[in-house]
N, C-alpha and C positions, 0 to 999 in steps of 0.2 A: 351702146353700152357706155356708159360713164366708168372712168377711173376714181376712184373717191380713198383710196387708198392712205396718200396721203392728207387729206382731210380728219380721215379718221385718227390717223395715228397721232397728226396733232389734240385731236377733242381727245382722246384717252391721255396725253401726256397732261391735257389741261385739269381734266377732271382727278386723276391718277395717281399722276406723276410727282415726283418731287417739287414741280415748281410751282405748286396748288396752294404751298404755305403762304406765298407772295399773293396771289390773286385774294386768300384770306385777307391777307391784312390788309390790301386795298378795298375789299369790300367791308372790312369794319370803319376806315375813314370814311369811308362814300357814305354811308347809311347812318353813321353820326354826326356826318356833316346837314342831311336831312331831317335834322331833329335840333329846332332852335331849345336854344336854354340848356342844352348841356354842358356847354363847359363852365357852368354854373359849378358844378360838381369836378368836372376833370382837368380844369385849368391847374398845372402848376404854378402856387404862389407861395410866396415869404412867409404870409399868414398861415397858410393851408400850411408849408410844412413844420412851422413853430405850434400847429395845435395837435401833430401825429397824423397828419392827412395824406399817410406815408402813397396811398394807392394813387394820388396824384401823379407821382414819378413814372406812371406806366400809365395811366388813361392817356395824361397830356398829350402824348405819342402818339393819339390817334385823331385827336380835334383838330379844328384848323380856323384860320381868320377871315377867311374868303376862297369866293372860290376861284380864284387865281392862284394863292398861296395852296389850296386843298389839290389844284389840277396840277401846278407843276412839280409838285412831293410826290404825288400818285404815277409820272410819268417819269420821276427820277428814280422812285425806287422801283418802278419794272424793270427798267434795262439794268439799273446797278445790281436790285434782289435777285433777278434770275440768273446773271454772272455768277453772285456769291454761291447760289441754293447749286449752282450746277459743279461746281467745285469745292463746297466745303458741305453742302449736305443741308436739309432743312431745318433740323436743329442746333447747327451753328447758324444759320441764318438768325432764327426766331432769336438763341442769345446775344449775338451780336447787337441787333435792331435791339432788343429791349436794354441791355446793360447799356449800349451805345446812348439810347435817351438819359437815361437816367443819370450817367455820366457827366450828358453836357448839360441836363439842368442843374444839376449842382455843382457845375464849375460856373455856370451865369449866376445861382445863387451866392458861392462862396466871392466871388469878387464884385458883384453889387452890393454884397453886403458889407464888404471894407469899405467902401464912398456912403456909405449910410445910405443906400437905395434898396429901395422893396424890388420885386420884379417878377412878374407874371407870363406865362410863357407857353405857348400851344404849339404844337406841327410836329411832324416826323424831320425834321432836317437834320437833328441833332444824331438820329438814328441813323438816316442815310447816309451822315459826314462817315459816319463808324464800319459800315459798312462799305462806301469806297476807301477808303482808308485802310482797313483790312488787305485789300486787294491790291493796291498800291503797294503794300507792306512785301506780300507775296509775290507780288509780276511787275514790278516799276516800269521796267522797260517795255512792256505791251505799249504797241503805239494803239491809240483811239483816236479816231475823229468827231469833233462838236459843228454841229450845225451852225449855224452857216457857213463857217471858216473852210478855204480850198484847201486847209494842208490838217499833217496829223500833230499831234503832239504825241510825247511817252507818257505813260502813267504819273508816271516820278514830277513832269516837269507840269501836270498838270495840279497835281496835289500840292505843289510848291505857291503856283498860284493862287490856288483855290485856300490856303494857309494865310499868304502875305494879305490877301484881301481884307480877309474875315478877322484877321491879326488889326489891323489899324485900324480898320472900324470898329472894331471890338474897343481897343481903346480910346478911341473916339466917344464912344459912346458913355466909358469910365468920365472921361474929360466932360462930357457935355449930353445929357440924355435925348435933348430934342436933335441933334447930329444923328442920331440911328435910327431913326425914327420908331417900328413897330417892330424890326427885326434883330432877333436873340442872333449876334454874330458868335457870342462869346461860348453858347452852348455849340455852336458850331463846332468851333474851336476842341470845347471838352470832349463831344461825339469823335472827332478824327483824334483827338489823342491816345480816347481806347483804342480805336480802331486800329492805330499803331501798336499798340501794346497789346491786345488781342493775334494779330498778322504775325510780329514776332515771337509770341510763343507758340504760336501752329506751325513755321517752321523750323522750329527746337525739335519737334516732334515730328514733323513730313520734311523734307529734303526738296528744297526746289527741285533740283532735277528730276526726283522720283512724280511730283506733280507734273512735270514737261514732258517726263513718260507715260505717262497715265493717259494725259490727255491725246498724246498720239497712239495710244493703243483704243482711244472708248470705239465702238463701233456700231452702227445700227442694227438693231434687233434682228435677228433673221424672220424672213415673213414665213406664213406657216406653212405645212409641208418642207420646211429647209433645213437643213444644221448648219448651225457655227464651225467653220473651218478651225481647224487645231491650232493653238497656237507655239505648236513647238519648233524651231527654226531648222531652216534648210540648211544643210551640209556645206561646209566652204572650210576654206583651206587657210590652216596659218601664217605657212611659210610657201615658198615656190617647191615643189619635188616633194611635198610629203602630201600623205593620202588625207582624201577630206573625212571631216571630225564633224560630230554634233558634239556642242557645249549640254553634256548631261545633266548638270546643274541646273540648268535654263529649262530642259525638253524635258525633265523629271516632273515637276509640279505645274505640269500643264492643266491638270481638273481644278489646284487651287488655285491657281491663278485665275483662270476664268471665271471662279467664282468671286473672285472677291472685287475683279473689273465688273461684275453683276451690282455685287453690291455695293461700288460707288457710284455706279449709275442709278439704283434706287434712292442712295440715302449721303451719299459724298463722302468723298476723300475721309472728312473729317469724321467719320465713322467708326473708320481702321481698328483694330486691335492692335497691338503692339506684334503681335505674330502675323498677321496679315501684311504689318506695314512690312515686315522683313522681307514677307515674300515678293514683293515689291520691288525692295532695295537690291533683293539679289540679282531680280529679272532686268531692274534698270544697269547696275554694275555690268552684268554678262553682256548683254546690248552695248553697252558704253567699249567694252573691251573688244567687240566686233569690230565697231565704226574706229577702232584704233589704226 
């Protein structure tokens, strides 16, 4: 008898799940990439957008100039989308990725068109820039590691990098167009800047810490025939010599709380209601006052 259990459970989180918006949009690149002559139509350009060719700002996003630049977009934005989609939810994802292109084409537009240059432009980078940058915004200090290199970096010191790069090339490219050769560094640039500006007003509204609690509370589904164990906290003591307490506060909205860990697991954080997020905020403060 085969276990196939976990098998299954990843095909349903793939088909399912929250992180299905991401295999979308890698499957709209893949399949426009197999169809010559469209960025005929979807290419953002200076022309397209001086005649109202407004729908260019969101096509571009998904064509690509080869399939080198189409495979490492499509492998960049799995690991970064499915990050984003598992903590902020699919439809900040889906905004992000969109306002993020759109952003950085017309920060490559607005400053080729101060040096009197036209400028044409395909691929999701400008989206991806947006979406690690988002993330970055939220968790800097997450250490990741890149391939091939033996060590990790943080968040923060890589976005730094990935900034100064695309920074001088960028104007590189002002200074001298054949120095860049075919790569928009500048919508790069525009991409991570919403994504900064995006990241900080999600935490205006969610509380780092309350995201650092969330994620150590997410938990795997119970298989069938099981219940979810309660989440209201065991008995412990203040002081030395006085009798053990439950924080009532905390052990009271044990059904909403459960619920609304349900529903950042379907749809993200970024979800939340404002009364939701409370319930949150209080479970993470009582927790916080325990580990006092």
């Amino acid at each position: 008898m085969r276990r196939d259990s976990g098998w299954r459970g990843g095909r349903a989180a793939f088909w399912f799940g929250p992180e299905r918006i991401v295999w979308v949009f890698i499957a709209i690149s893949t399949i426009l990439f197999l169809f010559p002559g469209v960025d005929r139509w979807a290419t953002f350009t200076s022309n397209g957008l001086g005649r109202w060719e407004l729908w260019r700002l969101i096509s571009y996003q998904f064509v690509h100039g080869g399939l080198l630049h189409v495979g490492l977009n499509m492998v960049g934005l799995y690991f970064v989308g499915r990050t984003v989609v598992s903590t902020l939810g699919p439809t900040q994802f889906a905004l992000i990725y969109l306002a993020g292109g759109v952003c950085g084409a017309l920060f490559e537009w607005l400053l080729q068109s101060a040096v009197g240059r036209p400028c044409a432009i395909v691929g999701a980078s400008a989206s991806i820039s947006a979406l690690m940058f988002v993330f970055v915004t939220i968790e800097p200090r997450m250490m990741v590691r890149l391939f091939p290199f033996p060590f990790s970096f943080t968040l923060v010191r890589l976005a730094w990098g990935f900034a100064i790069i695309n920074g001088l090339l960028g104007l590189s490219s002002l200074a001298s167009p054949a120095s860049a050769g075919s790569t928009a560094y500048l919508a790069h640039l525009g991409g991570a800047l919403y994504g900064i500006l995006h990241g900080k007003y999600f935490r205006q509204r969610i509380t780092l810490p309350v995201i650092r609690f969330v994620r150590s509370s997410k938990r795997p589904k119970p298989a069938p025939g099981q219940t979810r164990k309660s989440t209201a906290t065991a008995p412990y003591r203040s002081r030395p010599g006085q009798p053990n307490v439950i924080d009532a506060e905390f052990s009271k909205p044990t059904a909403d709380y459960n619920e609304v860990l349900d529903k950042i697991n379907r749809e993200g954080i970024g979800s939340l209601t404002p009364a939701e997020r409370r319930i949150l905020e209080r479970a993470s403060e009582n927790l916080g006052r325990r580990n006092d």
